[in-house]
N, C-alpha and C positions, 0 to 999 in steps of 0.2 A: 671385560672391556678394557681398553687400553687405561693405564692407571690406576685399574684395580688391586684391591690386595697392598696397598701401601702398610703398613704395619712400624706403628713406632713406641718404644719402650714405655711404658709408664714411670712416671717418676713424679717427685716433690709438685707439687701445683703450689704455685704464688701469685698474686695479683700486682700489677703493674700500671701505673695510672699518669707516669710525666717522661716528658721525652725532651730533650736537646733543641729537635730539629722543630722549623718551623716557627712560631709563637711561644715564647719561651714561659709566659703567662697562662696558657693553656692549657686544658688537662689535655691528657692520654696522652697513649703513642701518635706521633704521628707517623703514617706511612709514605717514605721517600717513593720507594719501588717497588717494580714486581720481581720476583727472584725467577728467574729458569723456569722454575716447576709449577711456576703459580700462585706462590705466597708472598704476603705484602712482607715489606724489607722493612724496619726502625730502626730508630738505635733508643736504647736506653739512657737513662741521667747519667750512669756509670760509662759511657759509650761504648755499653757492649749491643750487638748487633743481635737485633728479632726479628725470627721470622714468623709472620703470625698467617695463620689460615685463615683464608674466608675476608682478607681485608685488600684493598683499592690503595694505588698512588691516591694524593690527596688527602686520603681517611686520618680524623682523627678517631683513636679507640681506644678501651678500656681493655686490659686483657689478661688470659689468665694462662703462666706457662706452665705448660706440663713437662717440656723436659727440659733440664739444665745442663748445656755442653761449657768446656772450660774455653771455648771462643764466642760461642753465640747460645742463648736461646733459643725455641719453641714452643709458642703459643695458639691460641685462639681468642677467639673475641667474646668478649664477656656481654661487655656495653659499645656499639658506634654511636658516637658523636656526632662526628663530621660525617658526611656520603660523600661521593666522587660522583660527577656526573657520568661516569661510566658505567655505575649499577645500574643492574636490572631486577624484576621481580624474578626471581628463575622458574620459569615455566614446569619444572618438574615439580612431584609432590615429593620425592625422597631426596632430593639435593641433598635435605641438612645432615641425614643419617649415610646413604648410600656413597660410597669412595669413588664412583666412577665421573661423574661428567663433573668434574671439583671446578669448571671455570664460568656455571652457569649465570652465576651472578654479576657477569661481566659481559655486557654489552659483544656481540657476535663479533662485530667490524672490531673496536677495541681488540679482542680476543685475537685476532689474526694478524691488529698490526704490533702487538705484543711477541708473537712466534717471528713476524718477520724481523722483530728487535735482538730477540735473543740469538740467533743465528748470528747476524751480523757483530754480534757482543765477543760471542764464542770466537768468531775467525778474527777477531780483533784480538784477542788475547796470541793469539798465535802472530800475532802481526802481519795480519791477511787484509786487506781491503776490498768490502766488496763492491763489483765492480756494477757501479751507481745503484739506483733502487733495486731493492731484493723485491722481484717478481710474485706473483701471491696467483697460486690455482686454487680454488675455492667452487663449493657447488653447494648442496642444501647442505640445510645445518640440525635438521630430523630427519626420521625415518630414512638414515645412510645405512646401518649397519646389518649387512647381511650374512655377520657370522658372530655367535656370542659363547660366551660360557659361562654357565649358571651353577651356584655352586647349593648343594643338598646335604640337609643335617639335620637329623633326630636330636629333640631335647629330652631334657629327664623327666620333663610330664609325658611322652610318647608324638608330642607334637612333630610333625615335617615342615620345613623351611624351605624355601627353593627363592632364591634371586642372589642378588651380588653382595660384597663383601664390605660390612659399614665401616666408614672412614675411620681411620688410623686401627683398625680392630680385627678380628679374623671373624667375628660376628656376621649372621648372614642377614640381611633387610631382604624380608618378606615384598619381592613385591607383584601385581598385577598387570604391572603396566610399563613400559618402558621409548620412549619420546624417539630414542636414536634405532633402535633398532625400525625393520623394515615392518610395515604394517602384517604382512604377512605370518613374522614371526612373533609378533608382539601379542598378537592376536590366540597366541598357543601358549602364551604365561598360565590362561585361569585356569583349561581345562589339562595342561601339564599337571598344576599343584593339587586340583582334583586326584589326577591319577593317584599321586604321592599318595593322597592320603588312604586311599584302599591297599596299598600294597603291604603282602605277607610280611618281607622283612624289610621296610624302607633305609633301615641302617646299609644294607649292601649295597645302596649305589651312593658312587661316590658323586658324582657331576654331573650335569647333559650340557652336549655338545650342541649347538644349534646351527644349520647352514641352509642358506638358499641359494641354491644355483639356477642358473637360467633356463633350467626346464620349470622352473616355478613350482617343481615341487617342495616343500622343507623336507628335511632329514633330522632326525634326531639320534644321537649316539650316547646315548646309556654308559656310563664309566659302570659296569657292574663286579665288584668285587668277587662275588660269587654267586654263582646262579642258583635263582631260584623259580622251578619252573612253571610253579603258578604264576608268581609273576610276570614272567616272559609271557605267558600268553597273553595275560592284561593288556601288555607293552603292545603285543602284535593286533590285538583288538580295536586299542586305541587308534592306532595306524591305520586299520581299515577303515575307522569311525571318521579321523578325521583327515583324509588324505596324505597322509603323512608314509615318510618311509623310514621307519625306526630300525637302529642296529644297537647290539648290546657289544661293546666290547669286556669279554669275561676274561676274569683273573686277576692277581694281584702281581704277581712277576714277569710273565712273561705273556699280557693280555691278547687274546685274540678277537675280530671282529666277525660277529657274526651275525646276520641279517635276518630279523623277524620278516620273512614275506621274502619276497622274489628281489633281488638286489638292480637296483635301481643303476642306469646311466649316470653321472655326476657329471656335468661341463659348465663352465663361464664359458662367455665369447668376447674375444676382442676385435677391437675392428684394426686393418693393415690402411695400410694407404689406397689400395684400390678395391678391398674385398676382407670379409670379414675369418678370423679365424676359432676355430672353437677348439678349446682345452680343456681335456678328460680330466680328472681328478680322481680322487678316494678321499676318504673320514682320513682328515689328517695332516693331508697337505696345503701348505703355506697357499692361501690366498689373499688377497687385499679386500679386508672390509668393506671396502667402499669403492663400488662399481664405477662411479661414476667420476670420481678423484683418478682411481688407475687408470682409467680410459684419458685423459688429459694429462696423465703423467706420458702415458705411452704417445699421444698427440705430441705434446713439447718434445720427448726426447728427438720422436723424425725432424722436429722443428730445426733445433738448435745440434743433430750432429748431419743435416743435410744429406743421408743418403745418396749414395752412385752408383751405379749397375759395376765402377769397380775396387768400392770399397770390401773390406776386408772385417769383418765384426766380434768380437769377443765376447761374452756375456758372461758373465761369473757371477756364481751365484745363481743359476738361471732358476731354479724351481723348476716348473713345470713348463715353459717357454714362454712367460707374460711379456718380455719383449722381443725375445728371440724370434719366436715364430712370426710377431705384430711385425715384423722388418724385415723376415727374411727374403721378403718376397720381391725387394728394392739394393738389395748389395749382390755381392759375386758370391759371400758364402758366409755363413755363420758357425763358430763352434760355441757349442752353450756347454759349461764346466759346472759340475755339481759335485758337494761332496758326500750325497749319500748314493749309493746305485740303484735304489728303486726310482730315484726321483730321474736319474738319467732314463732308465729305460721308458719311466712315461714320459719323458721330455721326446724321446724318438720315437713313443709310437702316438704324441702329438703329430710331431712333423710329419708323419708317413702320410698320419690320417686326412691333413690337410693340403698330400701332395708337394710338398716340400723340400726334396732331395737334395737342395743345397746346403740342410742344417747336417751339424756331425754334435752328436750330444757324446760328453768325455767325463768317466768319474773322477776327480783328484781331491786332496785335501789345501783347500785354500788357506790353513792355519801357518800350513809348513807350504813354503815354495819351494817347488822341487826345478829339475832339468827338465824334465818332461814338461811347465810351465813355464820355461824361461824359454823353452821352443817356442811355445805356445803364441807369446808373447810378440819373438821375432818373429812370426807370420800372419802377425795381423795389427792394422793401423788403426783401430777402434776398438775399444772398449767400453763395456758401458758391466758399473759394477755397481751391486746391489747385495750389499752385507747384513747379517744382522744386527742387532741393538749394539755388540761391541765394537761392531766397526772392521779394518782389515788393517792390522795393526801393519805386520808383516810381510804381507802384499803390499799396502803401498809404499813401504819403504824400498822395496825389489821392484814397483812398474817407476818408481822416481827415477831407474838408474837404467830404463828401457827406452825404445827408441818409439813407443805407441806418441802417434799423433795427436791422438784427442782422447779425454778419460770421462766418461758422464759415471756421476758416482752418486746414487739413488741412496738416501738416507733415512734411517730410521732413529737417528738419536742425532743432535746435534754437537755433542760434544765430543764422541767417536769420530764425527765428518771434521770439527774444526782441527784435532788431531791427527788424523790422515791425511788431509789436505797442507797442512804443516810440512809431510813429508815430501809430497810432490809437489809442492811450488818447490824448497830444496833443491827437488831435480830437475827441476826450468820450468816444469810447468806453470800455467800462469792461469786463474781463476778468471775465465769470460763472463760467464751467466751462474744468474744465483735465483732458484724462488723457492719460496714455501710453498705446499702441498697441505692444505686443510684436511688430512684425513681423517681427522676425528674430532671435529668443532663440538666446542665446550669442555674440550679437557686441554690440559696444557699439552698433551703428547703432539707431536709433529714431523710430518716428513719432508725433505728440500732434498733439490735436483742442483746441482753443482755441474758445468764442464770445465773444462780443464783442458789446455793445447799448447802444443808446443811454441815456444817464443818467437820460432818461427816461422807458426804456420799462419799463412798469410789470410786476412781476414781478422773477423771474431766466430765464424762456425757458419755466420748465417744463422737466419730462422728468428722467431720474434717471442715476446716472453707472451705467456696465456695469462690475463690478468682478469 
């Protein structure tokens, strides 16, 4: 789950019980803010600055750090005092141990207008203004997540473990049940850790993979380190028992996938502006957790870069065509830019399959911009870019110095976008539209939609924020 696996050193534990801010009479910390990541902000009597887990603006607490840095502390809460009226009771039973959904204690609305805080914080730092209210997509705030990873580990009594990774620890929280995930796959936790526990050598797998795609079948993907072929049949057993389509990918170096039972179709479908499109997949490829956030990300983007039968589209970063092919079907032509070649060749035989001939899917390395991209570039007036977590450092220092008209830059980390975006205002661009994308409510992670056009292109894009 997004957020999982945080890991943070162990160190000296002290107790801390007075704080500056606030009442100066009063014990504990008090907590000013919420940091980026989710943790409440103090400062100490000494005015060094704590970040404490699990604590609210407002909050007076009691607390105890675990680790001492030579600018700030890290803590948690021992004793609260004070409450925020933004707490909530957090509906999950594994909040306190489990590392994944770290913001359930915080009121849902609060939680999102928090992400729309930090964005505008981040491009403030850059001396970006955004431009009036940051926009908020938002959809349920359960049962979203249609693709997980569970992580699998033998103890030294022989015991098997299977769920996610307990806060700040590489420890695994046993659990049954899980709130965000999709009822379909949540529903395969008990009889999963069943399987676990019959198996010859459970030390061999490392992970399972979970995904549902819009054949509503699940899929399970076995990390198995080495094969063991009693077990495999178990795996293929279970598959038949409980409809499921289970693959073992074997090996440790150079793993291969292979399919207990007859290998199954894999597609999501997105819908275009007049007709739906459907996208092929495999175990492994980049899709967005949350079906119903993409679908409104891909809404907004037709929204606000207004489509022409002679517009011209760029897609970098395309994956598998999640807005490529969503749009192709409204401009003059689409090239989608990938930089692995398997992901290109299913990007093209997306588009064949859905009849598409105006897309051209093109392998390049978007790390280095090459000539071959800087063509690229001059032949087409739209771009819409969508990077990983570190952002496209490089890129958009080179599209700041191109002649594209309008930039939609699809984000996955905010601090990556308010640095990128630094570059291309630089080079005229100007920040029209800003929102957050809830794709993972109850954790701090978040994604936001930025365009970006040129000083002189007349308007603001068109199209209206999905709130």
């Amino acid at each position: 789950m997004a957020m999982l696996g945080k890991r943070r050193t162990p160190a000296r534990r002290r107790e801390s019980t007075t704080a500056p801010s606030g009442d100066a009479a009063a014990p504990g910390l008090y907590i000013e803010r919420l940091a980026h990541d989710g943790r409440g902000v103090a400062r100490a009597a000494n005015g060094k600055t704590v970040f404490v887990s699990g604590a609210l603006p407002g909050e007076r607490v009691e607390v105890a750090v675990h680790r001492e840095r030579r600018r700030f502390d890290e803590a948690h809460v021992r004793q609260r005092l004070v409450s925020a009226p933004e707490r909530v009771t957090p509906p999950c039973a594994y909040f306190d141990r489990c590392g994944g959904c770290d913001l359930q204690h915080m009121d849902i609305a609060a939680q999102r207008e928090h992400k729309r805080r930090v964005v505008s914080e981040l491009l403030a730092r850059q001396g970006i203004e955004a431009p009036g209210e940051v926009g908020l997509i938002a959809g349920a705030d359960v049962g979203y997540r249609r693709r997980a990873r569970l992580g699998v580990k033998r103890d030294g009594e022989g015991g098997v473990h299977l769920g996610f990774r307990a806060r700040g620890s590489d420890q695994l929280v046993d659990i049954v049940g899980c709130m965000v995930l999709t009822p379909v796959l949540a529903a395969l936790l008990a009889p999963l850790r069943e399987l676990l526990a019959t198996l010859d050598v459970p030390r061999h797998v490392g992970h399972l993979e979970l995904l549902l795609d819009d054949h509503a079948m699940p899929v399970v993907v076995v990390r198995q380190l080495r094969e063991v072929s009693e077990d495999s049949e178990r795996w293929r057993r279970f598959g038949e028992h409980h409809g499921v389509a289970v693959a073992q990918l074997q090996g440790r170096e150079q793993p291969q996938l292979h399919w207990l039972g007859a290998a199954p179709t894999l597609a999501v479908r997105v819908q275009g502006a007049a007709h739906g499109v459907t996208l092929a997949l495999a175990p492994g490829d980049f899709v967005q957790v949350n079906a119903e956030i993409n679908q409104r990300l891909i809404d907004t983007a037709r929204a606000w870069l207004a489509p022409t039968p002679r517009m011209r589209l760029l897609d970098l970063f395309a994956g598998i065509g999640n807005f490529s092919l969503a749009l192709a079907g409204e401009v003059s032509a689409v090239t989608a830019v990938e930089g692995s070649q398997t992901m290109v060749e299913r990007l093209r035989a997306n588009a064949d399959a859905n009849a598409l001939p105006a897309v051209t899917a093109v392998q390049a390395d978007l790390s280095a911009p090459d000539a071959r991209l800087e063509a690229l570039l001059a032949e087409h007036d739209t771009l819409i870019l969508d990077p990983p977590r570190d952002g496209a450092d490089a890129l958009c220092r080179r599209l700041a110095q191109s002649q594209v008209a309008q930039v939609l830059y699809v984000s996955c980390d905010p601090a990556s976008l308010a640095r990128d975006a630094a570059h291309l205002v630089a080079g005229g661009l100007v920040l029209r539209r800003l929102a957050v994308a809830d794709m993972f409510p109850h954790t701090a992670h978040l994604e936001s939609l930025a365009l970006f056009t040129r000083r002189d292109t007349a308007g603001d894009a068109g199209g209206t924020d999905h709130d």
